[in-house]
N, C-alpha and C positions, 0 to 999 in steps of 0.2 A: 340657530347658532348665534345671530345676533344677542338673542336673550343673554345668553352665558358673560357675554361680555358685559352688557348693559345693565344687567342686575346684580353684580358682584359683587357680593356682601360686604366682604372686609377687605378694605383696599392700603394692607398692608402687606409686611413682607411673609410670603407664605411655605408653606412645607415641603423639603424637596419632594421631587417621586419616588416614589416608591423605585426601589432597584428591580431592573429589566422593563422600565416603561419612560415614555419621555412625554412632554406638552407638545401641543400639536397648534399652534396660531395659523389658522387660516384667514389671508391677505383678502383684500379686496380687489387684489389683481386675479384672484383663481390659483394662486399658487399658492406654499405655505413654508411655516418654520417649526425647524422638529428638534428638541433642545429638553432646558429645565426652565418656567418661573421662576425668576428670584425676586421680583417686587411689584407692587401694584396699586400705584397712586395717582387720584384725581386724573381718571379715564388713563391713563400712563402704565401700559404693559414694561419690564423688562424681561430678556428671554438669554439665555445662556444657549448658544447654540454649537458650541466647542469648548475646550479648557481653555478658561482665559478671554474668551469669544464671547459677549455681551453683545444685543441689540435694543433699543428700546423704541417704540410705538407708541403713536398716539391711538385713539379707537377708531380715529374717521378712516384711517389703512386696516383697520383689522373688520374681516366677518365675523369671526368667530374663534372661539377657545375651547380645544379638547385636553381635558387632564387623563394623565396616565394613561398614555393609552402604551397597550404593550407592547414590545419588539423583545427578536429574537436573539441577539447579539447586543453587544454595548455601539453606542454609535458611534464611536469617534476615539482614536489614540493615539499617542504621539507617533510621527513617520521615523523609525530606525533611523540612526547618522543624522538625523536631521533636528536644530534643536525645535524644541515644542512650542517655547513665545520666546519671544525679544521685544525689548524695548528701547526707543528711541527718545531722546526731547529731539523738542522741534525748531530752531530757528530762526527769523526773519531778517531780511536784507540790514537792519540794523545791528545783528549779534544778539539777540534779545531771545530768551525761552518764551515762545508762544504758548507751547502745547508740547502732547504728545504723541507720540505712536507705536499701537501695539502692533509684532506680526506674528504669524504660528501658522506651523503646520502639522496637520493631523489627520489620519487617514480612516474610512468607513468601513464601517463593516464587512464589504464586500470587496476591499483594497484600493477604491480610489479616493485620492488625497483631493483633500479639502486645505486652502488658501484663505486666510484671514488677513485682512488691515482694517483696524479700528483711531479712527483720527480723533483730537481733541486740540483747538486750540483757539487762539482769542486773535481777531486782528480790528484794531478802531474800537470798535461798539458792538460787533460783530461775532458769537461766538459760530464756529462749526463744528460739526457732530459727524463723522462719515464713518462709515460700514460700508467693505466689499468683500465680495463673500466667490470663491469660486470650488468648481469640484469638478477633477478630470479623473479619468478611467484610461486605463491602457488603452483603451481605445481613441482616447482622444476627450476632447471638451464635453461637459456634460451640460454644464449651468453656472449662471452668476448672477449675484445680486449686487446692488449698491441699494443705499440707502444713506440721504445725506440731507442733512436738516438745520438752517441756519437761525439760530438765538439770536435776542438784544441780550448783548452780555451784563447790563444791568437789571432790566425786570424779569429775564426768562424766558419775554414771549416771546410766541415762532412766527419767525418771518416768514420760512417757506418750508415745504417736505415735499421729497419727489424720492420715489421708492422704480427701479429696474429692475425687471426679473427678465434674463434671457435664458430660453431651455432650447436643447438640442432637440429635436423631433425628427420622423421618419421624413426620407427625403434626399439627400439629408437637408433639413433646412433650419432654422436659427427664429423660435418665435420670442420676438420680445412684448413684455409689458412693460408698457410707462405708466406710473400714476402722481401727478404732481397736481398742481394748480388750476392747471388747464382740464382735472379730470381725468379721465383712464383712455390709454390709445393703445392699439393693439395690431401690431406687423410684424408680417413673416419675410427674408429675405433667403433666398438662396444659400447653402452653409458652401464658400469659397473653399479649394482644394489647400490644405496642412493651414488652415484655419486657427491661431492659438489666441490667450488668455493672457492678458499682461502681468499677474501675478507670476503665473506656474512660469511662465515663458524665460522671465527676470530669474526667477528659481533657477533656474535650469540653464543660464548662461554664467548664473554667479559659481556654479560647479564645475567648469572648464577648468582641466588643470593648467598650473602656473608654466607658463613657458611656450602655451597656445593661444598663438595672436588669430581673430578671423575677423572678418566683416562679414554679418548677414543680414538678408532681410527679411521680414515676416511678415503678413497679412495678420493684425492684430485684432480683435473687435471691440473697440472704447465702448464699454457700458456709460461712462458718464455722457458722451455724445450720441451715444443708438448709434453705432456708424463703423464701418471695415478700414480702418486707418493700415498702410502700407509703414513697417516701421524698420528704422535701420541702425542695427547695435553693432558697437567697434569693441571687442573685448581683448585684452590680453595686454595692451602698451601699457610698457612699464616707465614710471617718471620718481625719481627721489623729489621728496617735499619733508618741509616741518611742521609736523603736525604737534601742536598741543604743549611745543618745548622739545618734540622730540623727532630726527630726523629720521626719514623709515621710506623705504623700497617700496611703491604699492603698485597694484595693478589698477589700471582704468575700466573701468565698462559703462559706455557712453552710447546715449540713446538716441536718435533723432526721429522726429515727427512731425505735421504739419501745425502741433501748437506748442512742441517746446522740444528745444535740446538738455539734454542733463547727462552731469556725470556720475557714477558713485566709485568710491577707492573699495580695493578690497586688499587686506593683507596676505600674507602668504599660503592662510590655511582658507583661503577663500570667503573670511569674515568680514562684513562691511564693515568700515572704521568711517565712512560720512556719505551720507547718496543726497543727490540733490533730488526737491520734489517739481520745483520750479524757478531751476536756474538756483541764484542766490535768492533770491525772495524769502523760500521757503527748501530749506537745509534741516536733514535728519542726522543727529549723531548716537549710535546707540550707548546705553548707559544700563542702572539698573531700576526696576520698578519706581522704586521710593524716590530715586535721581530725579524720575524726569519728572514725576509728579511734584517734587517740591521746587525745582528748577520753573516749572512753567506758573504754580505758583507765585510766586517770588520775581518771576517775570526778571530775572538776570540775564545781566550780559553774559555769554560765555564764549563768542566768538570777536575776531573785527569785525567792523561794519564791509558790508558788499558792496555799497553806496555813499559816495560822499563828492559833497559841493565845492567849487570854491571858495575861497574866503565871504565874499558879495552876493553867492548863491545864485548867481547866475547862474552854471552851466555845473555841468559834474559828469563823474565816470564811474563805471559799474568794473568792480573786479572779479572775474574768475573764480576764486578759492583763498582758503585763508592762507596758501601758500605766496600769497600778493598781500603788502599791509599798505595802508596810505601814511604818507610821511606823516611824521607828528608837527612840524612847522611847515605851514601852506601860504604859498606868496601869494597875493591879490592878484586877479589875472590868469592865476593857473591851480593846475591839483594833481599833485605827481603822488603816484606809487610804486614800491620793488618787490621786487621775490630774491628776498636775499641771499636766498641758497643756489639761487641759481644766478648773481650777481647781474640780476637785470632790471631794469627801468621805464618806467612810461610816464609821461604827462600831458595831458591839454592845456593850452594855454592859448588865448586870446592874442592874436596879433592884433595890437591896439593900436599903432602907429601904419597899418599898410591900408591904404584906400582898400574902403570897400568895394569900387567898383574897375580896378583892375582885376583883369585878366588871372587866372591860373598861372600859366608860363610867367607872368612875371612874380606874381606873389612866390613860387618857387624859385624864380633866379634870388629874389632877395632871401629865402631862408637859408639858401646857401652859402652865400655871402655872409649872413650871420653866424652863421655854423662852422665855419671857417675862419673867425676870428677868435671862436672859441678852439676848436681841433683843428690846426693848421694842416694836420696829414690827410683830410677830406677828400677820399673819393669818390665819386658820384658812379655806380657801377651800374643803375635799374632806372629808366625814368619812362614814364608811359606817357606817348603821345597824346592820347585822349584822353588823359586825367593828369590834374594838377598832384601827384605824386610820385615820388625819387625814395629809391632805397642808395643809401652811402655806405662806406666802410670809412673807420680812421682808428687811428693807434691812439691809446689814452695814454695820458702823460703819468697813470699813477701804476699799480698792477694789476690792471682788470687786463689787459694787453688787446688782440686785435679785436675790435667790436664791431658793431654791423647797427645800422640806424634805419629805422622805416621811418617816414614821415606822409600821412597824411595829411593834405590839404583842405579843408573846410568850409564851406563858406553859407553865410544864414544872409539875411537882408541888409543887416546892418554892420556885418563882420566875419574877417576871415578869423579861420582858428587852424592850426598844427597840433596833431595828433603825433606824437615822437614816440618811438616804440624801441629800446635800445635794450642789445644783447650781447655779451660774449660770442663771437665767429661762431666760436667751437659747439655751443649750444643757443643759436639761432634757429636752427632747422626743430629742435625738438620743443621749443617755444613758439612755431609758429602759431600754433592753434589757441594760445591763449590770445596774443597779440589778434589775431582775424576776431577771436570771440569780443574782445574789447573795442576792436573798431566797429564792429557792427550792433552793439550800444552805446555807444556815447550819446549824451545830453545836451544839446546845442540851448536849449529852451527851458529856464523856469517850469514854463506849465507841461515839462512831463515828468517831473517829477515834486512838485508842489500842489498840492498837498499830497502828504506823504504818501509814497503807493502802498496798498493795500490788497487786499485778496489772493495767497498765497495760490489759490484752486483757482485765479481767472486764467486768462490766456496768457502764453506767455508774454515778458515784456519784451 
């Protein structure tokens, strides 16, 4: 089989197959890909293995290549109700189109649905290339692939390829193959009771009808990690935002897991209008083919930034969604932003007059005393004894009327900081969750966010 690969005549783009037969790429893992050729250059297979669905190979992953071979049925169709591809641009904690991303689904011959994401996008010097490939049967998970391969996005060359193939087996049990860097490794683990796929799983929560809130949790299996991650999705809360110039009703469906929380919006007919992939890092909005291809091109801005510094670049704060924009005039000192539809406010700012080496309790008695000269109707309702922060309420002098203030207390080696989290009474409680999300990023430090973060696919920040 290696011959077929190795001796290939013309290493261009080649003739489909014949109707009723497909190519056959047999891996160097033992498993294979069953599809169309569509090109074939400088040792470089490309393989169509769904509508829309493209993989491409180097030869050191491939044994072998069988053409035409026949089958009985077509292999693959679009799933009823369900559209066939979507497309997304991709991007980055700066607003910037990185890339894109394909998704589709499509069902076999024998009726189980096949789960496609095909990644493309640029970060630093860094291009990535990802394929994941899944295929569940009424009876449950069958198999999945990734395949994920990182470019110098100026010469071309490959940095690395690391290809997973996990298959259900009798058992039940769950054999994976890795083949990256390190070579080829091969373990079987026990298959864990209602065991699911993170593609189909995502699927199949984003179809909850409108007006059904749950939390659940799943036993998921991360192909990119080899590993049983415990995963826990909140669907159904509803929050008005302004999206894009325009205000709109969406639904939440929000993921956690032990390397990243993310949310995506869905509108009312259960359509994603923006899913995060990694936090704000890395943000999918869907559009149409040619959008996102010229969009990531062209490498535009099309959102606000997620991230932004103070004036001095000292210290900085991570926002939520574009429903949060940072002020356009930024005082030395601090970096506030609102979500203006919900008439709410945060900033960090450096207390740069309060010793660094007092106490909690007192750097709080002083920001009250501050905060009190500015809203004399200040009251202090929440204050935790074992931590240097107070939740207030006071009446604002203009028509926002009764508000509610978190304050975080801060402090690095050389400086205390206040974290101010300010909302309308009346929608404080449904604002919590941004305000938590943002206190548990914040940037006390230059070096964690200089030089610019990068790797949409590391762990989360």
């Amino acid at each position: 089989m290696a011959c077929l690969l190795l001796l290939a005549a013309a290493l261009t783009v080649q003739d489909p197959s014949p109707a009723g037969t497909v190519d056959v790429i047999h891996l160097a893992t033992g498993a294979e890909l069953r599809g169309r050729i569509v090109s074939e250059e400088a040792g470089f297979v490309t393989i169509e293995i769904a509508p829309g669905t493209q993989i491409g190979l180097g030869e050191s992953l491939m044994h072998g290549i069988e053409r035409g071979v026949p089958v009985e049925a077509p292999l693959t169709s679009a799933v009823e109700g369900e559209p066939r591809t979507t497309w997304s641009v991709l991007h980055d904690a700066e607003g910037h189109a990185i890339g894109w991303l394909q998704e589709s689904v499509t069902r076999e011959a024998d009726g189980a649905r096949r789960y496609a994401e095909e990644w493309r996008f640029v970060t630093g010097a860094v291009r990535t290339e990802l394929t994941l490939l899944e295929v569940v049967g009424d009876d449950g998970p069958r198999s999945c692939f990734l395949h994920e391969r990182l470019r110098d996005a100026a010469s071309d060359a490959v940095h690395s390829e690391t290809i997973v193939r996990a298959t259900v087996i009798e058992g039940p049990r769950l054999r994976v193959v890795l083949r990256g860097g390190a070579g080829r490794d091969v373990q079987e683990y026990d298959l864990p009771r209602g065991v699911r796929f993170p593609l189909e799983l995502r699927a199949e929560l984003r179809e909850r009808p409108p007006g059904h809130h749950a939390r659940t949790t799943h036993v998921v299996f991360d192909p990119r990690h080899q590993q049983f991650l415990e995963e826990t999705f909140d669907i159904g809360r509803r929050r008005e935002v302004e999206f894009r110039g325009e205000r709109r009703s969406i639904r939440i469906l929000t993921s956690e897991s032990v390397h990243a929380t993310n949310h995506e919006w869905l509108d009312g007919a259960s359509r994603t209008i923006r899913r995060e992939i990694n936090g704000p890092t890395l943000v999918a909005v869907p559009t149409t083919e040619a959008e996102a291809r010229r969009l990531s091109l062209n490498h535009a801005a099309g959102f606000p930034p997620a991230f932004a510094a103070e004036p001095g670049g000292e210290f900085g704060l991570w926002l939520p969604g574009p429903a949060w924009r940072f002020l356009d005039e930024q005082v030395p000192g601090q970096i506030s932003a609102a979500a203006e539809l919900d008439r709410a406010r945060v900033a960090l700012m450096r207390l740069a007059h309060v010793d660094p080496d007092l106490d909690g309790r007192s750097v709080g008695d002083a920001v009250i005393r501050w905060l009190r000269l500015l809203h004399p109707t200040l009251e202090v309702v929440a204050r935790d004894a074992a931590r240097p922060d107070l939740v207030a309420r006071y009446r604002a002098s203009d028509d926002l009327g009764r508000r509610e203030v978190r304050i975080d207390l801060l402090r690095t080696r050389d400086a205390w900081f206040a974290l101010c989290c300010d909302a309308p009474l009346a929608a404080a409680g449904s604002l919590a969750g941004d305000f938590e999300w943002i206190r548990r990023r914040v940037e006390l430090h230059r070096e964690g966010f200089a030089p610019t973060l990068r790797g949409p696919l590391a762990e989360q920040h």
